[in-house]
C-alpha positions, 0 to 999 in steps of 0.5 A, a space after each residue: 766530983 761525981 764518979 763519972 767524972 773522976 773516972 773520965 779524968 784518970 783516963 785522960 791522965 793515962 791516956 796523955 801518960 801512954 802519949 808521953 811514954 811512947 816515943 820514950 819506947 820506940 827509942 829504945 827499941 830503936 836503939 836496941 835494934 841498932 846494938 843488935 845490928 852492930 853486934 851482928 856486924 862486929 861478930 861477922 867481921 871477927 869471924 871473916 879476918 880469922 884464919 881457917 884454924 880459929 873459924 873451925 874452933 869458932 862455928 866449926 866450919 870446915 877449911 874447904 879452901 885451904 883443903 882444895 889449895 893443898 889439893 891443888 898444889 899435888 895434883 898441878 904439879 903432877 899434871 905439869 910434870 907428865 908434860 914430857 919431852 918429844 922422843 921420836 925415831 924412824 925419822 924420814 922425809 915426807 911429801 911437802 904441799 906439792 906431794 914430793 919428797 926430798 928438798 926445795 931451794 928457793 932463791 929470792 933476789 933481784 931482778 937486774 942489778 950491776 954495780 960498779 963500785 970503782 966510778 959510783 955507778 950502780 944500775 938496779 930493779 927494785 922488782 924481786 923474783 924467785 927461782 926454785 929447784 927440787 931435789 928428790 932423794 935420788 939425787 940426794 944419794 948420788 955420790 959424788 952429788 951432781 946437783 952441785 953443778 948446777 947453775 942454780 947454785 952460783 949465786 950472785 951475792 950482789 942481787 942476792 936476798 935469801 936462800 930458802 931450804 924446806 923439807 918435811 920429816 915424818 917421826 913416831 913417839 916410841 914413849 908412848 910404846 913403853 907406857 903401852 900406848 899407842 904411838 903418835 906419829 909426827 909431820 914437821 915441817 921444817 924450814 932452814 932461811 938464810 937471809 941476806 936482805 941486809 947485805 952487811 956481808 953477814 948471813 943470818 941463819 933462821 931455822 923453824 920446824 912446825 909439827 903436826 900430828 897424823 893418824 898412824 897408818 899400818 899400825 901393829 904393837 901387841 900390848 898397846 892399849 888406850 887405857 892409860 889415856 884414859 886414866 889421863 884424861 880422867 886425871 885431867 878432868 877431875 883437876 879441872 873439877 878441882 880448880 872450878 870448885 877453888 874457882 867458886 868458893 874464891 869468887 864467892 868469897 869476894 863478892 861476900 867480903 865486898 858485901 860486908 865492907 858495904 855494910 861496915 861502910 855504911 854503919 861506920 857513916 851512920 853512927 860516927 857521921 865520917 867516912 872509912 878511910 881507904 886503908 880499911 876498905 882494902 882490907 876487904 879486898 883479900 889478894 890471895 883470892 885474886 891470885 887463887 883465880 887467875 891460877 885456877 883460870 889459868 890451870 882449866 885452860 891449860 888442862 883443856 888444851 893437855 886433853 886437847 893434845 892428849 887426844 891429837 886435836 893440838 900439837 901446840 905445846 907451848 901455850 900449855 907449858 907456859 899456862 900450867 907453868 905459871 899456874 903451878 907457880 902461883 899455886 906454890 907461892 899461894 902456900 904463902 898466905 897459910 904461913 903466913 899466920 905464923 908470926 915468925 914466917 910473916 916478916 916476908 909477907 908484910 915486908 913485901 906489903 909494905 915496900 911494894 907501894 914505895 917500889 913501885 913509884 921508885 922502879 916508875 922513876 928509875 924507869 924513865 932514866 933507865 928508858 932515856 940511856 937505852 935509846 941513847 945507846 941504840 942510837 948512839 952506838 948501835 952501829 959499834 956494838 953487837 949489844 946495841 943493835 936493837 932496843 931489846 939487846 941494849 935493855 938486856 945489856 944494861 940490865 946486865 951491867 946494872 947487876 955487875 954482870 959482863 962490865 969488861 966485855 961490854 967495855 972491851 968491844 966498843 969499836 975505836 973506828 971513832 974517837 968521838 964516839 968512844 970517848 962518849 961510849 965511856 962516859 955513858 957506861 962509867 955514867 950508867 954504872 955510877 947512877 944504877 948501882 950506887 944511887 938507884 940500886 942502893 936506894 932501891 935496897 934502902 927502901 926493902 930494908 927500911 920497910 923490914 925494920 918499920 915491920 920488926 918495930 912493929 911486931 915488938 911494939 905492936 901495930 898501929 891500930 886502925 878504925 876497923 881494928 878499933 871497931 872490932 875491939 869495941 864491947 857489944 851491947 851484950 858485954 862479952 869483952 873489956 871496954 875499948 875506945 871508941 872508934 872516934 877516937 882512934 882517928 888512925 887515917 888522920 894520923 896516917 896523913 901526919 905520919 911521914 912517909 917513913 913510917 908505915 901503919 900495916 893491920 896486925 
């Protein structure tokens, strides 16, 4: 063979030789690739489920949150705890809407009514009117008060529906004084019904009182100053500044955890052909972060309305109170979460995870009877207790009675006017109280206190270990720790459906 050809033939030989090795390359950078990913994916997982101690070893990153929840915790308490009391002097009357001072009676009742009882007969107008009377305060000092000879004030009990008294008050909040600022100076208006719609021969009394804040007029304090407002406002606002920036750093937190479970879900599909079960994908899901939210959501509004007040925009104190209240609440309680690394503190935290399902679909159950005895006792014996005239006394009354509280009493005020209906008022509570406290009660403990020794068990004998626990044992492609079986062969949500109810599967 001449030198061209056999030259000719070892090309066509390495040519075909490199066809045939190609594939071969490309698989094996594929492969490659696909270690490298997982090995990525394994080592973002590791450093998401570690606590702010083990992630400032590991990348040395700096607890920015558990900094900020701390923070939190002394500055919401301290900004509750300036949320003072009202104390007011130099009370006197002011001008109501008709710019009098003193008292206004109205009188509500019917127009026509005769009742003769004796022969059944009664002879009444539907239509109502009102009739009103001033008193200034000159007549308020007259001593003896002629106004009580007044015809306005024989009242025909009969026709009768209520009895309106309203007065305004002006007052100043000497507090303020001693803090060296200027005082704030209060309108109330005040309202005292005495309500006879029923006609029951029982009055109901009502009193309300709405305040207002005016701009003091006149006034002339040395000392006074707006400094300490100032140093309050200022306070405020960097708690706001605080609770925005927890805000952040949780939502973000969020929306990465849900990114890296999409990853984790579709590498978990695309190598083990299955799908994750729901167990794992909350995991991702962190509470504590959703808790941290509605506290920091509900701490800004509340620090805005405080400034509002602050600046005698709002008087409403009771919507502040009641969102930086619940705020510093959920606060306190997040302290939990970081105690919660800490093994011997973590018995409270995986108990309550581990019992709330179960709770849950027992209080729904123990609901409906709970619901079928209260409009039972509403109906049945409203009209013979005070405990049972509405809905809302009778839940509060078995609520009572379930937690052992008030038994006699509520035995004792049953009205026998009826036979019948005592002998069934007994059957209902003896009945109440043998199901609520010695079935329902007992199994709602039974219930806690299984889910504390499935915990116990499991912190001696170590938990259940689940795909994603399995995932993150797994050696990488570069070796760095024991071999661990395969995720495929801890099928942990296939054993969570043979498992009996009983045995609760918690992540270490």
């Amino acid at each position: 063979m001449s030198r061209g050809a056999e030259a000719l033939a070892l090309s066509v030989w390495n040519s075909a030789s490199d066809l045939s090795w190609e594939p071969r390359r490309s698989n094996a950078m594929a492969h490659r690739d696909s270690d490298v990913q997982e090995e990525c994916l394994r080592e973002d997982l590791k450093f998401y489920f570690m606590n702010p101690c083990e992630k400032f070893r590991a990348r040395h990153q700096i607890p920015w949150k558990l900094g900020l929840q701390i923070l939190k915790i002394v500055m919401v308490t301290t900004q509750y705890h300036r949320l003072k009391n009202i104390s007011l002097g130099t009370l006197s009357y002011g001008e109501n809407e008709e710019n009098r001072i003193g008292l206004k009676v109205c009188k509500q009742h019917y127009k026509t009514r005769a009742m003769f009882p004796s022969n059944e007969t009664l002879n009444s107008d539907s239509n109502t009117e009102a009739d009103c009377l001033h008193l200034d305060l000159q007549a308020l000092s007259e001593n003896p008060p002629g106004w009580k000879n007044s015809s306005f004030f024989r009242l025909e009990f009969y026709r009768l529906l209520q009895v309106e008294i309203s007065f305004h008050l002006k007052g100043i909040d000497l507090q303020r004084i001693l803090s060296r600022e200027l005082p704030d100076c209060y309108v109330f208006q005040n309202t005292i019904t005495f309500d006879n719609k029923a006609h029951s021969g029982k009055i109901k009394i009502y009193f309300d009182s709405n305040a207002n804040i005016e701009e003091c007029k006149g006034l002339n304090i040395s000392g006074s100053g707006q400094k300490n407002t100032q140093y309050v406002l200022a306070f405020d606002a960097f708690v706001i500044v605080i609770c925005l920036a927890s805000l952040t750093l949780c939502t973000r937190s969020i929306f990465l955890a849900l990114s890296l479970r999409k990853r984790f879900v579709h590498f978990f599909l695309e190598k083990y052909k299955r799908h994750v079960c729901n167990a794992d994908k909350w995991e991702f899901v962190n509470g504590w972060y959703i808790l941290v939210i509605i506290s920091d959501l509900m701490t800004v509004v509340g620090s805005i309305l405080k400034m509002e007040i602050q600046v005698k925009n709002l008087t409403n104190y009771d919507l502040c109170s009641i969102l930086l209240g619940t705020s510093t609440l959920l606060v306190w309680v997040g302290v939990i979460r970081y105690l919660g690394y800490f093994q011997k503190y973590n018995v409270l935290i995986l108990t309550m995870q581990a019992s709330l399902p179960k709770v849950l679909r027992f209080c729904a159950c123990a609901g409906m009877i709970y619901l079928g005895y209260t409009f039972c006792g509403w109906i049945v014996l409203g009209p013979y207790h005070n405990k049972f005239v509405g809905l809302n006394t009778v839940s509060e009354c078995l609520f009572s009675l379930v937690n052992g509280d008030d038994m006699f009493a509520t035995f004792a005020q049953i009205q026998q006017k009826s036979i019948l209906v005592w002998l069934f008022s007994r059957l209902y509570l003896y009945s109440f109280i043998s199901l609520f406290i010695y079935m329902i009660l007992s199994l709602f403990i039974a219930l806690i206190t299984d889910s504390y020794d499935t915990i116990k068990k499991y912190q001696q004998n170590g938990f259940p270990v689940t795909d994603l626990q399995a995932f993150l044992k797994e050696c990488g492609s570069r070796g760095q720790c024991q071999k661990q079986p395969s995720a495929l062969q801890c099928c942990v949500c296939c054993l969570r459906r043979k498992e009996s109810d009983d045995h609760l599967i918690l992540p270490n």
